[in-house]
C-alpha positions as CSV (number, residue, x, y, z in Angstrom):
1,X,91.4,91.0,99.7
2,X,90.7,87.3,101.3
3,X,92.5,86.6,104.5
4,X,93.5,83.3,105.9
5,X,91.5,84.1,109.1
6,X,88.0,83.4,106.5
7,X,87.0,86.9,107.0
8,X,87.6,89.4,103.9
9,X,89.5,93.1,103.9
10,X,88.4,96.1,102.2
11,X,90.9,99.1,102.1
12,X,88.7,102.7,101.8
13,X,91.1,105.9,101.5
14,X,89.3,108.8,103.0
15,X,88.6,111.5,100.0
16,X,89.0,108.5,96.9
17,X,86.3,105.9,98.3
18,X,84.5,107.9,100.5
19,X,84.1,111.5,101.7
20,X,84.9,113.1,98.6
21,X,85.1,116.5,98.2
22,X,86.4,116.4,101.6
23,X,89.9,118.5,101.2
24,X,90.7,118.2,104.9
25,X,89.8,114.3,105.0
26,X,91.5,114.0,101.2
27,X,94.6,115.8,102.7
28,X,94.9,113.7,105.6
29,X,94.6,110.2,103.9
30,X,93.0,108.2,106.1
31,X,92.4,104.2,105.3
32,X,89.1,103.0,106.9
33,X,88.6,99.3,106.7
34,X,85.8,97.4,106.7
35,X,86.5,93.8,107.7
36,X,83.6,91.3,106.0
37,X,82.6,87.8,107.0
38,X,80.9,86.6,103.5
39,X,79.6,83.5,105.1
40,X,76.8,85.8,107.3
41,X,76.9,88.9,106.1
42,X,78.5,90.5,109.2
43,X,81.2,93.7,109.0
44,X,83.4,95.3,111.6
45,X,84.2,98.9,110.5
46,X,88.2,100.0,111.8
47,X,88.8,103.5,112.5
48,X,85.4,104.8,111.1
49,X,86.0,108.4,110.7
50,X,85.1,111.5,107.9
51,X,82.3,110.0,106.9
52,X,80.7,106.9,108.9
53,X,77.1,107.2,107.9
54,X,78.4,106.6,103.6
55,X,80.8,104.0,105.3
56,X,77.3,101.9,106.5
57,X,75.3,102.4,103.6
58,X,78.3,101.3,101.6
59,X,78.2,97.8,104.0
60,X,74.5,97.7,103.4
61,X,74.3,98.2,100.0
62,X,76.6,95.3,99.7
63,X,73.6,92.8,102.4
64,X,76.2,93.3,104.9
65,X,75.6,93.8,108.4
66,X,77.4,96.1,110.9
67,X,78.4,94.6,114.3
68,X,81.1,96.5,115.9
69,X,84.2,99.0,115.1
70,X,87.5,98.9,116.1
71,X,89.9,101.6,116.8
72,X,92.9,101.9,116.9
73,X,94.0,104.8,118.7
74,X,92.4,108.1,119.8
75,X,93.1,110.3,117.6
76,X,90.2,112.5,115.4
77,X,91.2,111.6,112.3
78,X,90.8,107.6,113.0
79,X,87.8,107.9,115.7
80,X,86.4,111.0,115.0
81,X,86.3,114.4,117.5
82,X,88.3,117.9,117.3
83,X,90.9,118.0,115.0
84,X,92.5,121.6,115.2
85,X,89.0,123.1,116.4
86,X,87.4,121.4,112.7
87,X,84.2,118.6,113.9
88,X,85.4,115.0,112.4
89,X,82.5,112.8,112.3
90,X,83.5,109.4,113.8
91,X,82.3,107.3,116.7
92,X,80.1,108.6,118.5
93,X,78.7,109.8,114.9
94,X,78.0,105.8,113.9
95,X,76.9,104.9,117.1
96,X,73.7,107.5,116.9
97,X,72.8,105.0,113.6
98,X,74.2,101.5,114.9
99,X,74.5,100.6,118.4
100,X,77.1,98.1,118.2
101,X,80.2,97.7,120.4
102,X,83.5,99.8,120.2
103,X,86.9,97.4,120.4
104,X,89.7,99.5,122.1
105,X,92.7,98.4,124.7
106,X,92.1,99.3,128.0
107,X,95.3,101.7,128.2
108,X,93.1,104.0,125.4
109,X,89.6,104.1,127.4
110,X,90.3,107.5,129.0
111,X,91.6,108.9,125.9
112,X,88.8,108.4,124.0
113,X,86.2,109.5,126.6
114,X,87.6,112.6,126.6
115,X,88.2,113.0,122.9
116,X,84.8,111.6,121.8
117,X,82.4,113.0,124.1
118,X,81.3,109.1,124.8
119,X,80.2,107.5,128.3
120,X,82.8,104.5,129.3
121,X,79.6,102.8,128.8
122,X,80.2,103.1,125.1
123,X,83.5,101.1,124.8
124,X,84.5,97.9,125.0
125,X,87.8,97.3,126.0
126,X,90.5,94.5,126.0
127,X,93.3,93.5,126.7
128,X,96.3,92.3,124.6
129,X,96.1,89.5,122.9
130,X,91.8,89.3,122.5
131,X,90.3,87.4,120.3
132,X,86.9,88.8,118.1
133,X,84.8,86.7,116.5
134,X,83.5,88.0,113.4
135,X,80.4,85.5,112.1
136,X,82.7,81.8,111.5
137,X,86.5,84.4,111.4
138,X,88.0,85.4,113.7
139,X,90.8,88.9,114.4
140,X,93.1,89.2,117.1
141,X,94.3,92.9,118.7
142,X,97.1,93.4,119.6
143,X,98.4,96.6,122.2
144,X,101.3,98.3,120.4
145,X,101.8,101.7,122.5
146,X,104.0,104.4,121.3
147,X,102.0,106.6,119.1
148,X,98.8,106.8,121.9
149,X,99.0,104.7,125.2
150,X,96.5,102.2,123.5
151,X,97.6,102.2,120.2
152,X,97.0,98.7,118.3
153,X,97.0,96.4,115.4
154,X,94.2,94.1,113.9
155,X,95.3,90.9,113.0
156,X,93.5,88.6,110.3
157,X,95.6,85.7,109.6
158,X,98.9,87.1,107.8
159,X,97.1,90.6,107.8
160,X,97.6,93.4,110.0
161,X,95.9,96.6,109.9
162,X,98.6,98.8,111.7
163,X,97.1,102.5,112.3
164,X,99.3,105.1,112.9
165,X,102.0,102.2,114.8
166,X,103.6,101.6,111.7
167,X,103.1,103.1,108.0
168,X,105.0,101.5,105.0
169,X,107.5,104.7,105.1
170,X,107.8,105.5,108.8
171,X,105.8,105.7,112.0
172,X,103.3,107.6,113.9
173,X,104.5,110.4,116.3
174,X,105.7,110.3,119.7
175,X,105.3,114.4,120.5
176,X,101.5,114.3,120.5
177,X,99.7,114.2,123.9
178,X,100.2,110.0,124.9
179,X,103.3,109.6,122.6
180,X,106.3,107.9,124.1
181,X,109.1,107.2,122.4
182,X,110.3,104.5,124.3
183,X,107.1,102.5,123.9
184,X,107.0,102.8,120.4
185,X,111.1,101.3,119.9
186,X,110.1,98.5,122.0
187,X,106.8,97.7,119.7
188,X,108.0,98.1,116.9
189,X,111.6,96.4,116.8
190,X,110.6,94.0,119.9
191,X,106.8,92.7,119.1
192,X,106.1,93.8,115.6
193,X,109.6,92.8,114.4
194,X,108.9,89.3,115.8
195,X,106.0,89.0,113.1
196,X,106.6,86.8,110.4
197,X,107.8,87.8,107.2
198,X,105.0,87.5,105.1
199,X,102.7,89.7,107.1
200,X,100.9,91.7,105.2
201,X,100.9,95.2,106.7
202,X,98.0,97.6,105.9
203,X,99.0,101.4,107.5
204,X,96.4,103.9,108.8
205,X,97.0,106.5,106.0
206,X,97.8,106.3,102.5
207,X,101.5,108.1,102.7
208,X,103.2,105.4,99.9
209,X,102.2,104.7,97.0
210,X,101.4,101.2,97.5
211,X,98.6,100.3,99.7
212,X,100.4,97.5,101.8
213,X,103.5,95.4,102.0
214,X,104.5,92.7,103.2
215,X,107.2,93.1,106.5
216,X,110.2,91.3,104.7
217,X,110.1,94.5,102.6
218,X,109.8,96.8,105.0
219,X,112.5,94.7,107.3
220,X,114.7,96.2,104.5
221,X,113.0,99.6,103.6
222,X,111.7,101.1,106.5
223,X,114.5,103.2,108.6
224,X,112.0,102.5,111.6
225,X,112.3,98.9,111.6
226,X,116.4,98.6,112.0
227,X,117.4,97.0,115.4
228,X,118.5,99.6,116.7
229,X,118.8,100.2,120.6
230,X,116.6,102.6,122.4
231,X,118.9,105.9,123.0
232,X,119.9,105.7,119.2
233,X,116.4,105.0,117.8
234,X,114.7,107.6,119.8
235,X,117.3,109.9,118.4
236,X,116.9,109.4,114.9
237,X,113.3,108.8,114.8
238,X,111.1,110.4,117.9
């Protein structure tokens, strides 16, 4: 999938594309993306978890180059850690084969030191609105809190890769340890909801049938997206 932002997306459900024979990572339905520059040969890996070291042979097998990953929240099943007592392999799994930096807001960076087992040293963190270059492309992330204090989005041109902030049916929870409710009404019908139509919005897990949709749609379809005010969203939704 070509993005405006001349960098190219590749969607990889956990258990289909990769890690299969996986049940827990097939059950979950996880998207990893690996976000290619054509032009040089460089990748950025988002939310590398189940199986990272297939995940860089896969880039490598293609002449591409790994240079950095990008999270988008915390949690095990996007950057790797305990999930229910079972071992993910994530993060701090890639970074034994590719020392490369870790993109993650600011708000997220104790979260994911205590998750991942990393040093601070590990991460590098920014702030909303960041700009990464990516070979002559270029991807913007933005904070969206709510599901984990430093949830966010990737953006490539009219694409954004949305983690567990916004799924084509729904959202990510606000009852795990970070979640607020609050947060997450204000993201999602105050800065997402100011997104034009025609983004392109590619969820963390594979929960719809389709793989992505464009926001018009899910202005109409998604129960999540209505403008509704805080005390009634948090009541129907959190």
């Amino acid at each position: 999938m070509s993005s405006p932002a001349g960098l190219e997306l590749l969607q990889l459900r956990a258990g289909v594309d990769f890690a299969v024979g996986d049940h827990v990572a097939t059950q979950m339905a996880n998207y990893v993306y690996a976000v290619l520059e054509p032009r040089h040969h460089v990748a950025l890996l988002v939310d590398p978890a189940w199986a990272p070291f297939e995940l860089v042979d896969r880039l490598e097998a293609a002449d591409y180059h790994l240079v950095g990953a990008v999270l988008t929240h915390y949690h095990a099943d996007h950057a790797g850690g305990s999930l229910g007592g079972l071992a993910v392999p994530g993060v701090a799994e890639l970074l034994e084969r590719c020392a490369v930096p870790v993109h993650i807001q600011r708000e997220e960076l104790a979260w994911l030191e205590r998750s991942s087992g990393l040093e601070r040293s590990a991460f590098t963190v920014h702030e909303d609105g960041d700009v990464l270059s990516l070979g002559e492309g270029a991807l913007r992330l933005v904070h969206t809190p709510g599901h984990t204090p430093g949830s966010q989005c990737v953006l490539l041109g009219d694409q954004a890769l949305t983690g567990d902030t916004l799924f084509l049916d729904g959202c990510g929870r606000t009852d795990l340890p970070g979640g607020d409710a609050a947060q997450l009404h204000h993201t999602l019908t105050r800065r997402i909801a100011a997104w034009e139509d025609s983004t392109a919005i590619y969820p963390g897990h594979a929960y719809s049938p389709a793989p992505s949709a464009q926001l018009a749609v899910l202005r109409v379809t998604n129960r999540v997206l209505a403008p509704l005010g805080e005390a009634e969203w948090t009541a129907r939704f959190s």
